[in-house]
C-alpha positions in Angstrom: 0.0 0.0 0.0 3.0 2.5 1.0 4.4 1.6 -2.6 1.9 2.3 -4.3 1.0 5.4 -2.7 4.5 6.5 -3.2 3.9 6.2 -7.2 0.9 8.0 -7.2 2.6 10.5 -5.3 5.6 10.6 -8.0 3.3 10.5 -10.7 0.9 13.7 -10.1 4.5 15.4 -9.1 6.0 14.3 -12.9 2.7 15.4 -14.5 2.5 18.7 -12.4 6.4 19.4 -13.6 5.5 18.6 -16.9 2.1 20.9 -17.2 1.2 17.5 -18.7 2.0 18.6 -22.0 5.5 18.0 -22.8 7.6 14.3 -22.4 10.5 16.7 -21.5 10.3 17.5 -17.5 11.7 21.1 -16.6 12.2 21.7 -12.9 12.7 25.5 -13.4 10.8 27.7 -15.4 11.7 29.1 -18.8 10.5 32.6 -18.2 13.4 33.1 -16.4 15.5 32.5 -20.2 15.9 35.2 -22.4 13.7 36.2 -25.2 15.3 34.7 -28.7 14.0 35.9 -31.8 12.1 33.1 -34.2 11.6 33.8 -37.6 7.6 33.1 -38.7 8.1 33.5 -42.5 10.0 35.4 -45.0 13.7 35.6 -45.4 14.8 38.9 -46.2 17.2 40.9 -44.1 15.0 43.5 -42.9 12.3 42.4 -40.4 8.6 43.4 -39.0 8.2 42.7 -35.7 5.1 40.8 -34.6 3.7 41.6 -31.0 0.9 39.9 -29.1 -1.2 41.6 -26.8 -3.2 39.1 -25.5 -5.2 39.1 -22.3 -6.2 41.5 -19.1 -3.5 44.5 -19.4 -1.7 44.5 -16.4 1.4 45.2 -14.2 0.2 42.6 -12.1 2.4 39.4 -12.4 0.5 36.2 -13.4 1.2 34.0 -10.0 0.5 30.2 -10.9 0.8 27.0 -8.4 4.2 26.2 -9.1 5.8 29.8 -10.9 5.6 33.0 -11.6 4.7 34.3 -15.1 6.1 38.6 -15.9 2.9 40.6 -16.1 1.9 41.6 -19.8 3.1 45.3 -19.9 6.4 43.9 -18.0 6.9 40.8 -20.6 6.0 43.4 -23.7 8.2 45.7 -22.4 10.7 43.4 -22.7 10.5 43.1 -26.3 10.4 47.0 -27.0 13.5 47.1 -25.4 15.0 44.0 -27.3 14.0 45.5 -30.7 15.4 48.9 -29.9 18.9 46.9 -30.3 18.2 45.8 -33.9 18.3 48.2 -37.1 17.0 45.7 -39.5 13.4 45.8 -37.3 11.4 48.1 -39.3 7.6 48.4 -38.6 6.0 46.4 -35.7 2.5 44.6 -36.4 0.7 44.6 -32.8 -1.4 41.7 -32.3 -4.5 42.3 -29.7 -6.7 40.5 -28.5 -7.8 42.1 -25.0 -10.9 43.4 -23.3 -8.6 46.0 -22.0 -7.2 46.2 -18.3 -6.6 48.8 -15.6 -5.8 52.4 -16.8 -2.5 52.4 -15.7 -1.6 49.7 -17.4 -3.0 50.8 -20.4 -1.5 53.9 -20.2 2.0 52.0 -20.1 1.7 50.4 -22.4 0.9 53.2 -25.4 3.5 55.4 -24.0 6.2 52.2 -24.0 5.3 51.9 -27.3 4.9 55.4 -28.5 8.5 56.1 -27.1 10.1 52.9 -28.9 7.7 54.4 -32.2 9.8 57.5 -32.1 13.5 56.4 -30.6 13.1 54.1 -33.4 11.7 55.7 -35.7 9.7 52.5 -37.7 6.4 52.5 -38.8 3.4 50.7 -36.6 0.1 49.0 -37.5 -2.2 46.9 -35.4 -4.1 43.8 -36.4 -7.1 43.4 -34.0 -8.5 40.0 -33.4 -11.4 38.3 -31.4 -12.2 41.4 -29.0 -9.5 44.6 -29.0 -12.0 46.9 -26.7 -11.5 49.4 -24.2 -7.8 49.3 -23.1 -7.2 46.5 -25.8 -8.0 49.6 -28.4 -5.8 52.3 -26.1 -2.6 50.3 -26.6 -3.7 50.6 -30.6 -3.6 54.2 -30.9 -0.1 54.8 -32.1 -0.5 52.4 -34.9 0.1 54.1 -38.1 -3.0 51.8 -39.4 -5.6 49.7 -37.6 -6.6 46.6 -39.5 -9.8 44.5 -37.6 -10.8 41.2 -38.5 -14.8 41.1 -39.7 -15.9 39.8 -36.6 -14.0 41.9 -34.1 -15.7 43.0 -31.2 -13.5 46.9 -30.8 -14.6 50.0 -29.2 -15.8 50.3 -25.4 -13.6 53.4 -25.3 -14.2 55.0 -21.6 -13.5 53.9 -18.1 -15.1 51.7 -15.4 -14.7 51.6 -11.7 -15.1 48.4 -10.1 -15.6 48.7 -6.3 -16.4 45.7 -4.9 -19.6 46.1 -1.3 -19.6 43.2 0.9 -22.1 45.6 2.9 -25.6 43.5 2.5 -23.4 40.1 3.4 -22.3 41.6 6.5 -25.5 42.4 7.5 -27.1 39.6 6.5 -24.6 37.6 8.9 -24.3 40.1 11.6 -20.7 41.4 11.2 -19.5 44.8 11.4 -16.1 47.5 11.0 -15.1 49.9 12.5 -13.0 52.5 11.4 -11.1 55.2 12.2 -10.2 57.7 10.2 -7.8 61.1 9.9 -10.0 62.6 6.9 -13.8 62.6 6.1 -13.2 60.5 2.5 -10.3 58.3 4.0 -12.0 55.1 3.8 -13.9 56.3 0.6 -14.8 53.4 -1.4 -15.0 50.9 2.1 -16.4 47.4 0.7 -17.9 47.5 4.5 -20.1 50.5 3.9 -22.4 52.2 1.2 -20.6 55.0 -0.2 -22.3 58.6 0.2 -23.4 60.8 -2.6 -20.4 63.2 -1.9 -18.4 60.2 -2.4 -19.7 59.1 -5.6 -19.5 62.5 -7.1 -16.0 62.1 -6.3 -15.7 58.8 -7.7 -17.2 59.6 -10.8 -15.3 63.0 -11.2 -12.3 60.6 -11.2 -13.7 58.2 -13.6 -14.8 61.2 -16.0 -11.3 62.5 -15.9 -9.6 59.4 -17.2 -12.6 58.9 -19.9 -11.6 62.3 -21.2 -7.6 61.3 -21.4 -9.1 58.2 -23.6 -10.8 60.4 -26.2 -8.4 62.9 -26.4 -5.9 60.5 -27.5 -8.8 59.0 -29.6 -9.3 62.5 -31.1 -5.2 63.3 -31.4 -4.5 59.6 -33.0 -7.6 59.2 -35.2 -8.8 63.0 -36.2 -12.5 61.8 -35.8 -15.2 64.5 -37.1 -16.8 66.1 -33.3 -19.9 63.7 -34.3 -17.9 60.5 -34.2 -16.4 61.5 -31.0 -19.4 62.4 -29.5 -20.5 58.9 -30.6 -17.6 57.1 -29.4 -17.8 58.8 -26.2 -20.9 56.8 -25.1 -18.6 53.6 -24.5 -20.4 51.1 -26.7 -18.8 48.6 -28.8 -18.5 47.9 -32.3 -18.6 45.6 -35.1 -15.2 46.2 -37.7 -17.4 47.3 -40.1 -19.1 49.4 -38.0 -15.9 50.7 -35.9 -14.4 52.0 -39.7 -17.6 53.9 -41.0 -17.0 55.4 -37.2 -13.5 55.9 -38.0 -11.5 54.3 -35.0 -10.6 51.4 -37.8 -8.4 51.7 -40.8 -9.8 48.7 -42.6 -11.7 45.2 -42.3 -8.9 42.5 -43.5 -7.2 39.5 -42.1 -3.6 38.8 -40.5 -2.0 38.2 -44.0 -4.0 41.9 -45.1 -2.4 43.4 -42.2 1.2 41.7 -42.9 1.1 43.1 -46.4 0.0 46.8 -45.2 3.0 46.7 -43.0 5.3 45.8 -45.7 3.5 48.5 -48.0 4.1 51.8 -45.2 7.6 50.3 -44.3 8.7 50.0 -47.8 9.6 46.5 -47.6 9.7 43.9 -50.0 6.8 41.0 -49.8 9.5 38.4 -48.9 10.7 40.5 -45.5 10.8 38.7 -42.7 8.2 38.6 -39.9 9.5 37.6 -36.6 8.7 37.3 -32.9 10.2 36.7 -29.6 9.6 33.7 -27.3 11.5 32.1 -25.0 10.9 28.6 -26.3 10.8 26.9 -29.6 7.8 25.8 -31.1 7.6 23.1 -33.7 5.3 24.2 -37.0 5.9 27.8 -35.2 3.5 30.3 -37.0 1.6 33.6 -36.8 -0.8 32.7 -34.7 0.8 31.6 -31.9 0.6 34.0 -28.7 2.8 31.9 -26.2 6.1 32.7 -25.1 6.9 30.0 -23.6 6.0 26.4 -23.6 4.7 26.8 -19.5 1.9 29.3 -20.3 -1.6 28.1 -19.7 -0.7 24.9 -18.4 -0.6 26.2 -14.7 -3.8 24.9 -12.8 -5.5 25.8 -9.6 -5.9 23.3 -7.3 -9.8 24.7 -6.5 -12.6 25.9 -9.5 -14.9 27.4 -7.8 -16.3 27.9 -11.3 -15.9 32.0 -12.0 -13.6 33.3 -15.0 -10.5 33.5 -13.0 -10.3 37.9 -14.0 -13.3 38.1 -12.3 -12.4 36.8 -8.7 -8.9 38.5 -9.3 -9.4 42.2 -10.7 -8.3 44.2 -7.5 -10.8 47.8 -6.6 -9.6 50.6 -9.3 -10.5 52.5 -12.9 -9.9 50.2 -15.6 -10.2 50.4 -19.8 -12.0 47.7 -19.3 -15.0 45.9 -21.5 -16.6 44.3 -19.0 -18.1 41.3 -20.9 -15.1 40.9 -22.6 -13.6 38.9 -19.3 
């Protein structure tokens, strides 16, 4: 019985190492290697870099049972800072797929890559996929051209704040807090409390702020007529089609349309190379792949209580953020 035991034990350890998806078992993770550039297709000397955004923009980092994952605006960072080192990198293709994230994350992210736009002076486009809304469309601004698939969900440009009240559960099971406090709106925002009318005027004074940075940049980066502003500016979300009678979309295409666009502003022949960085290799490697390396998505919790796992993690704060898009 002990024996057995034992090789259960070793088993579900073997499998756990492996993220049950490789024969090769790696007792370190390989986020801690450095990014290596993989070539996608083309063999020319000059190169378009290709860029996944691809989930919840955050600083946060992504903490999973056995390692820790760099947070999306750390991990793009990364490869801004990698491509400012080559000359032969001459447009970058940004590819989103994102409901957005928290606004300073978001914020990051376009000015990291507004800053490498103009250090390096190379041309930008963005391919949106699935859903590139809120935040997801922030980070898309300093694209030289926006390129949406025919079913992308794009738009949702304003600001949420999510403030979780645990108020009517308290209650309900006869618990209470006390605070004390130096200022009248220190413990603005208290899960343990309804918030007061001064405070939400407060609240949404904030949130109103950061909606107006959102479509200034939308106005500065797109030129939209006051009408399409005005339009955009009630937060919906669009269909491609849609989004580019609106003007916050260049055109309705697919990755390959967006690849060729990019060759067409940078000047580049149809046979330049498109790479990427990861820091694994991929067999059959290709342009749709968002991983960097071969540990991503294979960390599990060891309880599902059921609820996408953005929704039981997104801290209090102002987020671009399409809700629904979680």
């Amino acid at each position: 019985m002990m024996r057995s035991r034992f090789f259960i034990l070793l088993t579900v350890a073997v499998l756990m190492l492996s993220g049950c998806a490789t024969p090769k078992i790696k007792i370190f993770s390989d986020t801690s290697f450095p990014l290596q550039e993989f070539t996608l297709q083309g063999k020319a000397k000059e190169k378009i870099l290709l860029i996944n955004i691809h989930g919840i923009i955050t600083t946060k980092p992504n903490e999973r049972l056995l390692r820790t994952f760099p947070s999306m605006v750390e991990e793009i960072v990364s490869q801004l800072r990698l491509a400012e080192k080559d000359p032969n990198i001459k447009a970058v293709l940004l590819k989103i797929e994102s409901p957005g994230g928290s606004s300073t994350a978001s914020d990051i992210l376009y000015h990291e890559i507004m800053t490498y736009k103009e250090k390096a002076n190379v041309k930008i486009a963005a391919i949106m996929m699935g859903v590139a809304a809120s935040g997801g469309y922030y980070v898309s601004l300093p694209a030289d051209y926006i390129l949406a698939h025919p079913t992308t969900i794009t738009g949702s440009i304003g600001v949420i704040l999510i403030q979780p009240k645990v108020v009517g559960l308290m209650e309900k099971v006869g618990l209470e807090v006390e605070t004390n406090t130096s200022g009248a709106n220190k413990d603005m925002g208290s899960p343990f409390r309804p918030s007061t009318a001064a405070e939400k005027e407060i609240f949404q004074g904030i949130t109103d702020g950061l909606g107006q940075r959102f479509l200034d940049l939308v106005a500065k980066h797109r030129e939209l007529e006051p009408r399409a502003l005005e339009t955009a500016s009630t937060a919906r979300v669009y269909l491609a089609e849609d989004a580019k009678q609106l003007g916050l979309i260049d055109a309705v295409g697919y990755l390959n349309d967006a690849i060729k666009q990019t060759q067409k502003m940078a000047g580049l022949s149809e046979d330049a190379r498109v790479v990427t960085y990861r820091r694994s290799a991929y067999p059959d490697d290709n342009l749709y792949n968002t991983t960097t390396t071969q540990w991503e998505g294979n960390g599990k919790a060891l309880l599902n209580l059921g609820l996408p796992e953005a929704l039981t993690s997104l801290p209090t704060g102002f987020y671009y953020l399409w809700a629904p898009g979680l």
